[in-house]
ROTORSE-405770 format. One record per atom (N, C-alpha, C, O, CB): atom name; residue in three letters; chain; residue number from 1; x, z, y. Coordinates in Angstrom, 1 decimal. Glycine has a CB too. Layout:
! ROTORSE-405770
CA_ALA_A_NUM_X_Z_Y .
...
END
This chain:
! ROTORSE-405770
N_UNK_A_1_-3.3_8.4_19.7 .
CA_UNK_A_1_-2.3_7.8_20.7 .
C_UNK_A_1_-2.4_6.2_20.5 .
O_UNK_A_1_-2.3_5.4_21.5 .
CB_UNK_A_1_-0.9_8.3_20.4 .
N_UNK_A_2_-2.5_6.0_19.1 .
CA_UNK_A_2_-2.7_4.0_19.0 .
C_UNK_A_2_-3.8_3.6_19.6 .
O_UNK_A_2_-3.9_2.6_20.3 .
CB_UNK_A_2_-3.1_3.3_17.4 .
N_UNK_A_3_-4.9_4.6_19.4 .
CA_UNK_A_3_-5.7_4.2_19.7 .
C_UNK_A_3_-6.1_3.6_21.3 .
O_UNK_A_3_-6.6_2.5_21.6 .
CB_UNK_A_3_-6.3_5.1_19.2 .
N_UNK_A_4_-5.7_4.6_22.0 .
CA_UNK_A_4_-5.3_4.8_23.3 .
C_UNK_A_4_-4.8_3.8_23.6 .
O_UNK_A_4_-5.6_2.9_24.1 .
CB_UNK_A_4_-4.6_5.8_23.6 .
N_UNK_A_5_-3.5_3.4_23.5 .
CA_UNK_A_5_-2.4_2.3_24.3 .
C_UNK_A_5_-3.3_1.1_23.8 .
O_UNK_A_5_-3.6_0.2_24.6 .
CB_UNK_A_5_-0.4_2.2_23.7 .
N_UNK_A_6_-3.8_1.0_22.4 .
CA_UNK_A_6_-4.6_-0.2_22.5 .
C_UNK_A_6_-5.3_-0.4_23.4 .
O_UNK_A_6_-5.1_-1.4_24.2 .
CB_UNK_A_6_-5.2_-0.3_21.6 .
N_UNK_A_7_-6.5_0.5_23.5 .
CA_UNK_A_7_-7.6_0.2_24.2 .
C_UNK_A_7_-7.1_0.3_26.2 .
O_UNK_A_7_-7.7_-0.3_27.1 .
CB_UNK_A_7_-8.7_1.5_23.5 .
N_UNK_A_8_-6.0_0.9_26.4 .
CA_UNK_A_8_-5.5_0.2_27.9 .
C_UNK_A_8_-5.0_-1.5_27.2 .
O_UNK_A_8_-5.7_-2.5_27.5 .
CB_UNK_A_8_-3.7_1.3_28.7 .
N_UNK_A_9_-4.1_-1.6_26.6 .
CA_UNK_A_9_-3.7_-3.1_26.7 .
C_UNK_A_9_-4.9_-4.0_26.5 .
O_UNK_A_9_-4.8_-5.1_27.0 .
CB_UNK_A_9_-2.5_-3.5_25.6 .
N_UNK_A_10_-6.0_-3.8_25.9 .
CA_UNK_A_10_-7.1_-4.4_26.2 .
C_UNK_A_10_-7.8_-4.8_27.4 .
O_UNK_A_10_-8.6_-5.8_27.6 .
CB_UNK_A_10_-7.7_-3.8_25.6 .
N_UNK_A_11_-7.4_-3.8_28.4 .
CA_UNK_A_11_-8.1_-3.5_29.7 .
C_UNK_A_11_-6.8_-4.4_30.3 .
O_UNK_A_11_-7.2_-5.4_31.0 .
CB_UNK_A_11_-8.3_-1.7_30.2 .
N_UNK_A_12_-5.4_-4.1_30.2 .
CA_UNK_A_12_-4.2_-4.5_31.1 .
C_UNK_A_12_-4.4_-6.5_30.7 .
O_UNK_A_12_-4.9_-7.1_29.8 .
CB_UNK_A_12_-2.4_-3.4_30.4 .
N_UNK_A_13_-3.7_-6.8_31.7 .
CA_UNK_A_13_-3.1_-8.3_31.7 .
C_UNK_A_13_-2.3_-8.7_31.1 .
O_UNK_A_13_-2.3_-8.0_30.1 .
CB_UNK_A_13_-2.7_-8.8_32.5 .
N_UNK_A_14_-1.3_-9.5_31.1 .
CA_UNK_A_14_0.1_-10.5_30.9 .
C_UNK_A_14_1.1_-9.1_30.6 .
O_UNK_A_14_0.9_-8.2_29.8 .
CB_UNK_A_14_0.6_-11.6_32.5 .
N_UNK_A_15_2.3_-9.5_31.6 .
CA_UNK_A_15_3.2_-8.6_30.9 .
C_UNK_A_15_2.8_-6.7_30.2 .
O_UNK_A_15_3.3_-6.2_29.1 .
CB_UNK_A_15_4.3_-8.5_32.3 .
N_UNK_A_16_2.0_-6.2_31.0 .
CA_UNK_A_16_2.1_-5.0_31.0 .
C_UNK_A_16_1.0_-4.8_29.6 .
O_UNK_A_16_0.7_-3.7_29.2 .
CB_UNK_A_16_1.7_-4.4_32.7 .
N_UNK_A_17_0.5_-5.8_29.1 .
CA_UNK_A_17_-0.7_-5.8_28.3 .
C_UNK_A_17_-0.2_-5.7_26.7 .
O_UNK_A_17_-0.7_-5.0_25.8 .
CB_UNK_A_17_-1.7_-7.1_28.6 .
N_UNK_A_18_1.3_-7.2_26.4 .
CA_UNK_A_18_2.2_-7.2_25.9 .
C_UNK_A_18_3.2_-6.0_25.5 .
O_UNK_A_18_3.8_-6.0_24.5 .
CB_UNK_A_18_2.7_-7.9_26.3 .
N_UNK_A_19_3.1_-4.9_26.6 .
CA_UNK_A_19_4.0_-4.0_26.8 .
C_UNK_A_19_3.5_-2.9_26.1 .
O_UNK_A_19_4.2_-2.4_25.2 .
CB_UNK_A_19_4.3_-3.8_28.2 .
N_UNK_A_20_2.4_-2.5_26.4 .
CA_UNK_A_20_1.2_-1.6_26.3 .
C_UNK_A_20_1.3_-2.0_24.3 .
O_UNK_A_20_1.6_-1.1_23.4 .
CB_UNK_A_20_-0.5_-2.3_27.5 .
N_UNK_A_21_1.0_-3.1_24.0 .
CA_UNK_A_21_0.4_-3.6_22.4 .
C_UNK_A_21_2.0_-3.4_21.7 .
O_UNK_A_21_2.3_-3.0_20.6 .
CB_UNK_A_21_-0.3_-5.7_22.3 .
N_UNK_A_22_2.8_-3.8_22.5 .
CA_UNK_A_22_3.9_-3.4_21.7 .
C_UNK_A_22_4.2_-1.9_21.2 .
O_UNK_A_22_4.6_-1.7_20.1 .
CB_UNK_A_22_5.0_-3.7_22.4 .
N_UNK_A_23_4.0_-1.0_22.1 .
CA_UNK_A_23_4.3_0.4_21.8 .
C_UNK_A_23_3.1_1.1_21.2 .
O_UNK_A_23_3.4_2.3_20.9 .
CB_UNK_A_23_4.7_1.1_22.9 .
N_UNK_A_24_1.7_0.5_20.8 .
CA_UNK_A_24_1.2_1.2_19.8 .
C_UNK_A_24_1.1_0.9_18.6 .
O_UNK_A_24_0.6_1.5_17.7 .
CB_UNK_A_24_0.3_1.4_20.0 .
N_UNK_A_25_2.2_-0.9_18.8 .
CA_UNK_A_25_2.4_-1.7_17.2 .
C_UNK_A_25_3.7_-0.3_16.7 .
O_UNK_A_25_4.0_0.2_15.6 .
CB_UNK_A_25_3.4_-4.1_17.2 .
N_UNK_A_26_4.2_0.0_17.9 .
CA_UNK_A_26_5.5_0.9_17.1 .
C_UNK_A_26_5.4_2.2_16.6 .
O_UNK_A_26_6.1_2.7_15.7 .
CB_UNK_A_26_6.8_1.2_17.8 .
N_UNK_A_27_4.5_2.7_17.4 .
CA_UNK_A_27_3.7_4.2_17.4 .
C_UNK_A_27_2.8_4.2_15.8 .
O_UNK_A_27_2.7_5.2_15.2 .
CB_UNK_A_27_2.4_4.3_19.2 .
N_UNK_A_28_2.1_2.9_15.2 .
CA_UNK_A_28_1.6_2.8_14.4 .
C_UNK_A_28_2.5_2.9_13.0 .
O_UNK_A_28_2.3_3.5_12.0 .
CB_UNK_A_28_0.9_1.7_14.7 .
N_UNK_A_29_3.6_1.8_13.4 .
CA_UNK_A_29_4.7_1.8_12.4 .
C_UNK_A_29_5.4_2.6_12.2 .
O_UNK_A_29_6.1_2.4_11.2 .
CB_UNK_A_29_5.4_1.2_12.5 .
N_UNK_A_30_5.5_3.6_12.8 .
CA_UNK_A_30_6.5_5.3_13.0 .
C_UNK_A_30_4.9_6.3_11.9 .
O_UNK_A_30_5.0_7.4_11.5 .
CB_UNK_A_30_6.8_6.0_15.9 .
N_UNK_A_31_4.0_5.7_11.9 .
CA_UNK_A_31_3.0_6.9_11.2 .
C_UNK_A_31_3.2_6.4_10.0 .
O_UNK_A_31_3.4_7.1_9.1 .
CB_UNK_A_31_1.3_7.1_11.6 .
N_UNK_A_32_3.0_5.1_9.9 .
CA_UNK_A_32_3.1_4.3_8.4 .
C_UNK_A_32_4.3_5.1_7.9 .
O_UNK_A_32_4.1_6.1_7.3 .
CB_UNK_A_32_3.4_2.5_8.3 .
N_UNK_A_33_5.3_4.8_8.1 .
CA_UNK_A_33_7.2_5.5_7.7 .
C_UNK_A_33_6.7_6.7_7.7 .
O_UNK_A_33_7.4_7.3_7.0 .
CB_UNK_A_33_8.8_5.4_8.8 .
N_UNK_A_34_5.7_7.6_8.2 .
CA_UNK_A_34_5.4_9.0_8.4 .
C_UNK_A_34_4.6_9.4_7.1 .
O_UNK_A_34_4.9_10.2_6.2 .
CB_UNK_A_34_4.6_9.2_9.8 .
N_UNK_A_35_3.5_8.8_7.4 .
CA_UNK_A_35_2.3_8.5_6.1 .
C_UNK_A_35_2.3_7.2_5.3 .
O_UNK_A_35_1.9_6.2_6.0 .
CB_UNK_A_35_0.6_8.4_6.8 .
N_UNK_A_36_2.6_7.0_4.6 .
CA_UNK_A_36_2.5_5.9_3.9 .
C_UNK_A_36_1.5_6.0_3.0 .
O_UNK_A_36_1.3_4.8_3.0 .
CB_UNK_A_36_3.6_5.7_3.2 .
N_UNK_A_37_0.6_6.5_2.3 .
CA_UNK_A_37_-0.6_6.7_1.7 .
C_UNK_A_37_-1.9_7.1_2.6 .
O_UNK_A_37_-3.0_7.4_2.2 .
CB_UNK_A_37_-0.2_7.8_0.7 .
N_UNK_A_38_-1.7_6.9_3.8 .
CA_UNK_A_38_-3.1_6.9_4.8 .
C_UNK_A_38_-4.1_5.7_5.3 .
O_UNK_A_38_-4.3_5.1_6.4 .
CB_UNK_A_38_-2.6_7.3_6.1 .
N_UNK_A_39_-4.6_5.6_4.2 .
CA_UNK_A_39_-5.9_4.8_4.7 .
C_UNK_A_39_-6.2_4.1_5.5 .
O_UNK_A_39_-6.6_2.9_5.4 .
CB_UNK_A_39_-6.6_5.3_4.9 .
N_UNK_A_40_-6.3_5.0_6.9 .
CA_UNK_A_40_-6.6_5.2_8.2 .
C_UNK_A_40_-5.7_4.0_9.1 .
O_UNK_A_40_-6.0_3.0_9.8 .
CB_UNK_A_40_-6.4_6.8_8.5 .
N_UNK_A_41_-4.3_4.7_8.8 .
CA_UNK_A_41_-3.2_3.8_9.2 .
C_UNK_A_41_-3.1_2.6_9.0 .
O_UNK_A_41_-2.9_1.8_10.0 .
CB_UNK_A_41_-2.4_4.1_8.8 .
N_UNK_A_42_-3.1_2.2_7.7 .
CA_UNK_A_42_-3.3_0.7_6.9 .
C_UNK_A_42_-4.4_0.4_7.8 .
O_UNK_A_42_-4.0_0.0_8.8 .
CB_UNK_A_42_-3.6_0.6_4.9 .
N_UNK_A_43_-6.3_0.4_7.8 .
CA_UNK_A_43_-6.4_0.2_8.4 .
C_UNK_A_43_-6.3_-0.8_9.8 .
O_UNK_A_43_-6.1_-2.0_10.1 .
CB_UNK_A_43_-6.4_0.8_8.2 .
N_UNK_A_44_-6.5_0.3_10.3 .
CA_UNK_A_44_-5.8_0.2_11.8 .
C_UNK_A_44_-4.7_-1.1_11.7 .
O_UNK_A_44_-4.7_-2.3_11.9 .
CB_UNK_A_44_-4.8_1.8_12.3 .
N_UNK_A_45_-3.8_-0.3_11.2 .
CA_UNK_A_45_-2.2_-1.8_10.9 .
C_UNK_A_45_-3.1_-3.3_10.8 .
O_UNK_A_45_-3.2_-4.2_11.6 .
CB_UNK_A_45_-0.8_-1.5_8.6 .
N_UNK_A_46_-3.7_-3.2_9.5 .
CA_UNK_A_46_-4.4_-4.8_9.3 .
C_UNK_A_46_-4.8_-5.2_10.6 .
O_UNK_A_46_-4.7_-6.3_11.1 .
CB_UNK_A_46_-5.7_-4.9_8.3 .
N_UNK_A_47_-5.4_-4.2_11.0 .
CA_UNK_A_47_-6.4_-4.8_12.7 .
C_UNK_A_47_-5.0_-5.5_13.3 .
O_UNK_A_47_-4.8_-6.6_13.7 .
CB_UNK_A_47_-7.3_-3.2_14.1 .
N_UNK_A_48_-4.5_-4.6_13.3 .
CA_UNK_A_48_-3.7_-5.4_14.3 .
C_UNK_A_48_-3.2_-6.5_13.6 .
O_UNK_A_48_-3.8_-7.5_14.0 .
CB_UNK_A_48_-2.5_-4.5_14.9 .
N_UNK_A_49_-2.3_-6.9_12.6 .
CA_UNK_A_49_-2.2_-8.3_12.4 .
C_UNK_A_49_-3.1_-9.4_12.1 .
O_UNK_A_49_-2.8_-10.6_12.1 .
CB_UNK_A_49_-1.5_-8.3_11.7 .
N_UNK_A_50_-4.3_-8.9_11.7 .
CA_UNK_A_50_-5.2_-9.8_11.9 .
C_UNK_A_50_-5.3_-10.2_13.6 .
O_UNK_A_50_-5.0_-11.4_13.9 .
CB_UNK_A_50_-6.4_-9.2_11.4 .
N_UNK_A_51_-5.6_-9.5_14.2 .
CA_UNK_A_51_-5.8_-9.7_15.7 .
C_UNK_A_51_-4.6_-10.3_16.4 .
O_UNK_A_51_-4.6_-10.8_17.5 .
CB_UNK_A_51_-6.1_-8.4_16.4 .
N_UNK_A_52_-3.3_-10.1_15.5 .
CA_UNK_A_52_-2.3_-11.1_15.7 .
C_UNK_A_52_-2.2_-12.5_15.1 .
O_UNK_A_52_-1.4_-13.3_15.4 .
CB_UNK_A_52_-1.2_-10.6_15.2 .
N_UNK_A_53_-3.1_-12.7_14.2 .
CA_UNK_A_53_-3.1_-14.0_13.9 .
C_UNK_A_53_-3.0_-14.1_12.0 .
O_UNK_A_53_-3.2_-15.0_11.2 .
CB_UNK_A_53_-1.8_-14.7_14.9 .
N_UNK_A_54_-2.5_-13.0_11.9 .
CA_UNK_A_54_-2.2_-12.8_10.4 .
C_UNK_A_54_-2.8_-12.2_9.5 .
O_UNK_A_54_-2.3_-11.3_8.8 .
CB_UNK_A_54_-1.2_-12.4_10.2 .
N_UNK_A_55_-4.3_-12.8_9.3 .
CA_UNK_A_55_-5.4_-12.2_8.5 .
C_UNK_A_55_-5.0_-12.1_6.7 .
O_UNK_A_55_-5.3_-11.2_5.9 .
CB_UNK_A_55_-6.8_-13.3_8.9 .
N_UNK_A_56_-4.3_-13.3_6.6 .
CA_UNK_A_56_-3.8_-12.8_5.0 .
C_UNK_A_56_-2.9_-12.0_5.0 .
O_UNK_A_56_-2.8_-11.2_4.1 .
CB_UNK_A_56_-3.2_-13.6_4.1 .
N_UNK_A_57_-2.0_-12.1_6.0 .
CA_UNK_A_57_-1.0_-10.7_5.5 .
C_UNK_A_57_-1.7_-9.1_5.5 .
O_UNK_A_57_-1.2_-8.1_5.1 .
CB_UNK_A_57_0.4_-10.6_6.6 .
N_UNK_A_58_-2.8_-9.3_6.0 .
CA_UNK_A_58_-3.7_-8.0_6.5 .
C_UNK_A_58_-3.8_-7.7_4.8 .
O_UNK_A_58_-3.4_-7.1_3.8 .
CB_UNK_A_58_-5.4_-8.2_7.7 .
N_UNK_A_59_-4.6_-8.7_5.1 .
CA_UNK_A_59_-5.5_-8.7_3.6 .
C_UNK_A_59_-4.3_-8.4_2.3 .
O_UNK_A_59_-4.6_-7.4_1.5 .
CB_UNK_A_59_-6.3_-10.7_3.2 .
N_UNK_A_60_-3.4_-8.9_2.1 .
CA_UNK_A_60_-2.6_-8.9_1.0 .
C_UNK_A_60_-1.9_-7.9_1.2 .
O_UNK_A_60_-1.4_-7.5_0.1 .
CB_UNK_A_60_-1.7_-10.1_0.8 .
N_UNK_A_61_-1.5_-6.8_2.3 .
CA_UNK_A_61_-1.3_-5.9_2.8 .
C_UNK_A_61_-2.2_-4.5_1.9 .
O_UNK_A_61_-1.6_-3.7_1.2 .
CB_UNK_A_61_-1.4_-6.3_4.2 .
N_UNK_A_62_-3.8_-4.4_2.2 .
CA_UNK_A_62_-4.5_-3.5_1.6 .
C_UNK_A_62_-4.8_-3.9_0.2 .
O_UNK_A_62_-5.2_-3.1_-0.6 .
CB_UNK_A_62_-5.5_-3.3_2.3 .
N_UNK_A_63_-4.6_-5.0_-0.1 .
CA_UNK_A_63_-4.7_-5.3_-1.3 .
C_UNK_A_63_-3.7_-4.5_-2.6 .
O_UNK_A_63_-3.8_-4.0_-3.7 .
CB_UNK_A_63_-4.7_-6.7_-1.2 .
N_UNK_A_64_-2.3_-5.0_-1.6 .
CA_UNK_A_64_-1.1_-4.0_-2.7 .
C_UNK_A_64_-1.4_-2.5_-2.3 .
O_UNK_A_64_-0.6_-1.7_-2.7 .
CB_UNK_A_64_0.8_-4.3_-2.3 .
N_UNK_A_65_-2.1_-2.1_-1.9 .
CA_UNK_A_65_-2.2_-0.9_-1.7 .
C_UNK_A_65_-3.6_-0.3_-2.3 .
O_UNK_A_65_-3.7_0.9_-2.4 .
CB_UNK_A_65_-2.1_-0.6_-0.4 .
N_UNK_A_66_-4.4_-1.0_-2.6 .
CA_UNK_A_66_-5.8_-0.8_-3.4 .
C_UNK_A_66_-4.7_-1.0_-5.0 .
O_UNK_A_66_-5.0_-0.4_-6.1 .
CB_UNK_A_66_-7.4_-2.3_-2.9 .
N_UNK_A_67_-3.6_-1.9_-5.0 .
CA_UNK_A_67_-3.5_-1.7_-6.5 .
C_UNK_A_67_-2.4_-0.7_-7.1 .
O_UNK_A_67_-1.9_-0.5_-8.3 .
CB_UNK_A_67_-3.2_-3.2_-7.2 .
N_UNK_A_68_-2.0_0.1_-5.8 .
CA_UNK_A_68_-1.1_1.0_-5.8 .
C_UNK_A_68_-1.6_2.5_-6.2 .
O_UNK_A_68_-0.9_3.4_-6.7 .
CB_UNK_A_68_-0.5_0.8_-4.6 .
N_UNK_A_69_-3.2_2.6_-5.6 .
CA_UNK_A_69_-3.9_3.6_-5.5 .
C_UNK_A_69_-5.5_3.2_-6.4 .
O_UNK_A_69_-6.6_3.2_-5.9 .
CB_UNK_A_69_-4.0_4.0_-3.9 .
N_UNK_A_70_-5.2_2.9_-7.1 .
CA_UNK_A_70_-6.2_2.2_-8.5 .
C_UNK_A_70_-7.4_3.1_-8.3 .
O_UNK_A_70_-8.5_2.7_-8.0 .
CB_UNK_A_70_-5.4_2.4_-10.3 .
N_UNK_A_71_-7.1_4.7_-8.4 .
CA_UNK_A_71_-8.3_5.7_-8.5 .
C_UNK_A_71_-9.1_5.9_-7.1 .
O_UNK_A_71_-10.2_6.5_-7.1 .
CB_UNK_A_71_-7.6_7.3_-8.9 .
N_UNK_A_72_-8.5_5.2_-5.9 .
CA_UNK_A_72_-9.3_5.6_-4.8 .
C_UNK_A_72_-10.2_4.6_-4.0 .
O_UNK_A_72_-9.8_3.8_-3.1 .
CB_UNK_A_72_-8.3_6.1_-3.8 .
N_UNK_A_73_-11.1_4.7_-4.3 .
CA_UNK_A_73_-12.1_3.6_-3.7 .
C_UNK_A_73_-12.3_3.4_-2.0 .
O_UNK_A_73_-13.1_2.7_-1.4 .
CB_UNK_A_73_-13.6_3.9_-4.2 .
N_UNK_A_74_-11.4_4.1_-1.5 .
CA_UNK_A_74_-11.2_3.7_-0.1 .
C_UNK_A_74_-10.7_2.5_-0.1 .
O_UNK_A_74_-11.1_1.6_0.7 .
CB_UNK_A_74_-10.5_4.5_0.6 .
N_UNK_A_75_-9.3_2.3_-1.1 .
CA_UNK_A_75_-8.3_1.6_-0.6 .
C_UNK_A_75_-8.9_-0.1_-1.1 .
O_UNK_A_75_-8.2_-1.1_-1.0 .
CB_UNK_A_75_-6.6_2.3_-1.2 .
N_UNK_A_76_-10.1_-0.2_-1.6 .
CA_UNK_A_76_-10.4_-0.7_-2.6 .
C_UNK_A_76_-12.0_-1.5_-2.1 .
O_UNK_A_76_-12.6_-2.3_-2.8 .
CB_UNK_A_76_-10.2_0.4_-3.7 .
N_UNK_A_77_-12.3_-0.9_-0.6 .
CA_UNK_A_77_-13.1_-1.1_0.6 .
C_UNK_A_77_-12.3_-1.7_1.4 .
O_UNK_A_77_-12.3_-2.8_1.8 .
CB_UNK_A_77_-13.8_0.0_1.2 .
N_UNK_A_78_-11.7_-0.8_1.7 .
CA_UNK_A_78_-10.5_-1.7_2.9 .
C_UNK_A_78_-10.2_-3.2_2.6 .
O_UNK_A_78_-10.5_-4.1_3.4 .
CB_UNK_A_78_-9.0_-1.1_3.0 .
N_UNK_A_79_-9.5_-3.2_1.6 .
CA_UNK_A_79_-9.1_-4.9_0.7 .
C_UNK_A_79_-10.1_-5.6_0.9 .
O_UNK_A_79_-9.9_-6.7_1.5 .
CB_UNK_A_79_-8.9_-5.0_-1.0 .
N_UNK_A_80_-11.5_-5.1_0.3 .
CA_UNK_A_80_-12.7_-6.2_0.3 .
C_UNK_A_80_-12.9_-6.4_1.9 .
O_UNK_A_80_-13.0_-7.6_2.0 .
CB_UNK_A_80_-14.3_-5.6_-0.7 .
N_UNK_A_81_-13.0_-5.9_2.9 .
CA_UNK_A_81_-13.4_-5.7_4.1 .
C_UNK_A_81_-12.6_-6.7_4.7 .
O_UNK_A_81_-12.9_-7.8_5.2 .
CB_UNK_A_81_-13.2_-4.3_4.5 .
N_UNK_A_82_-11.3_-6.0_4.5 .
CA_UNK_A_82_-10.0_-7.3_5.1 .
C_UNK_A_82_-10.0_-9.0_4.7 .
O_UNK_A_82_-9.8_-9.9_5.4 .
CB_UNK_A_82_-8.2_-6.9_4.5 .
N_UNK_A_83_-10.2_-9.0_3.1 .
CA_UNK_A_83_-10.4_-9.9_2.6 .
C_UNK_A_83_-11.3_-11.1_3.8 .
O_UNK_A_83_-11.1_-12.0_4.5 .
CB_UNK_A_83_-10.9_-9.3_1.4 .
N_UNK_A_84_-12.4_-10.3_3.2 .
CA_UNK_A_84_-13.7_-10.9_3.8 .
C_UNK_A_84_-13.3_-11.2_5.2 .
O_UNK_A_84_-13.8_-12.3_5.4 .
CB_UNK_A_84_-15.1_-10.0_3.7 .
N_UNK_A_85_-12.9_-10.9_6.1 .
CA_UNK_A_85_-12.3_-11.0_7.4 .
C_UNK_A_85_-11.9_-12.3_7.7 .
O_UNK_A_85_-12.2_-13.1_8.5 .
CB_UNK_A_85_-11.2_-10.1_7.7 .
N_UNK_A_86_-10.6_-12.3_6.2 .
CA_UNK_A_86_-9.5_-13.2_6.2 .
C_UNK_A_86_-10.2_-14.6_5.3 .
O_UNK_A_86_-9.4_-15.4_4.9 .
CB_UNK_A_86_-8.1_-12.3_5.4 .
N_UNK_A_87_-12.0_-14.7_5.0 .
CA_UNK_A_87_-11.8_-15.4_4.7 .
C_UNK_A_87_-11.3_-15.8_3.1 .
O_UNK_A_87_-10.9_-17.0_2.7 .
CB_UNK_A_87_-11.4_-15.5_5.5 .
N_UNK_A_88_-11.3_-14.9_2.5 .
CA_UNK_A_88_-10.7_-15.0_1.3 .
C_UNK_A_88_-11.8_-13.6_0.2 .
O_UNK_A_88_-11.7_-12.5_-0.3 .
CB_UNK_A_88_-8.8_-14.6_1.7 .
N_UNK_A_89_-12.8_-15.0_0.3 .
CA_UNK_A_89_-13.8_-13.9_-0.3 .
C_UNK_A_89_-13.5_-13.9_-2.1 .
O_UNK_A_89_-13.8_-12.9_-2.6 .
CB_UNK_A_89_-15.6_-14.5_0.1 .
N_UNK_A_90_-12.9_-14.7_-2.9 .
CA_UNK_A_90_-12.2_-14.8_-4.3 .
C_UNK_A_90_-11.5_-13.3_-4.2 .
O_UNK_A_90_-11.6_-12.6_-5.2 .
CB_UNK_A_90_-11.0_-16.3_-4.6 .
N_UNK_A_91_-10.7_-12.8_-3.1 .
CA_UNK_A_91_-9.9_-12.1_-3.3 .
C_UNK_A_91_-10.8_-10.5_-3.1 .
O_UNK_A_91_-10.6_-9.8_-4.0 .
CB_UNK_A_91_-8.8_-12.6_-2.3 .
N_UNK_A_92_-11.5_-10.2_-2.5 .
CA_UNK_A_92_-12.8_-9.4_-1.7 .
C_UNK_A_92_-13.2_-9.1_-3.1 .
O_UNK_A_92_-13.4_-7.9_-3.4 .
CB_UNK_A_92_-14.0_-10.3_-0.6 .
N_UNK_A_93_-13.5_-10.2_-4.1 .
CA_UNK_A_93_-14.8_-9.9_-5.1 .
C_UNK_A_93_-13.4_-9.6_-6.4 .
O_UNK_A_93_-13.7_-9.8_-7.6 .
CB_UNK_A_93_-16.2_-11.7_-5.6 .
N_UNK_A_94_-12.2_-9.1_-6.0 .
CA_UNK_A_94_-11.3_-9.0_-7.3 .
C_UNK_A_94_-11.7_-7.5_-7.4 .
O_UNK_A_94_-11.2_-6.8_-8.3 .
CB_UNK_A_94_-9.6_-9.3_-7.2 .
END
């Protein structure tokens, strides 16, 4: 479903494009409160605030969550991934 409304508001303009990005930022945030340990979700979430402008909070975002889930090397790809995005390769090579 995020996936979806994203990829219209990509396609859509001005108001209705805003409208569109708003309700899969909420649709995203209603799975996080749902799932909180999903990968997938975090993810996704970083994209979006990166693509909002907020590449360290992405980053510092999977990062507490790579040190939350110590044993899982997903969460621990994602960080380096975001990191590196954000530019913050010191943080990538932790």
């Amino acid at each position: 479903l995020t996936v979806g409304l994203l990829r219209a508001a990509d396609a859509a303009g001005g108001d209705e494009r805003r409208a569109l990005y708003g309700q899969a930022r909420g649709v995203l945030v209603k799975g996080l409160e749902a799932r909180p340990d999903d990968p997938e979700l975090f993810q996704l979430f970083a994209r979006l605030l990166a693509a909002e402008g907020r590449p360290l909070e992405a980053a510092a975002l999977l990062v507490e969550q790579a040190r939350r889930h110590p044993d899982k090397p997903v969460w621990w790809a994602l960080a380096a991934e975001t990191a590196v995005a954000a530019n913050r390769r010191e943080v990538a090579l932790e």
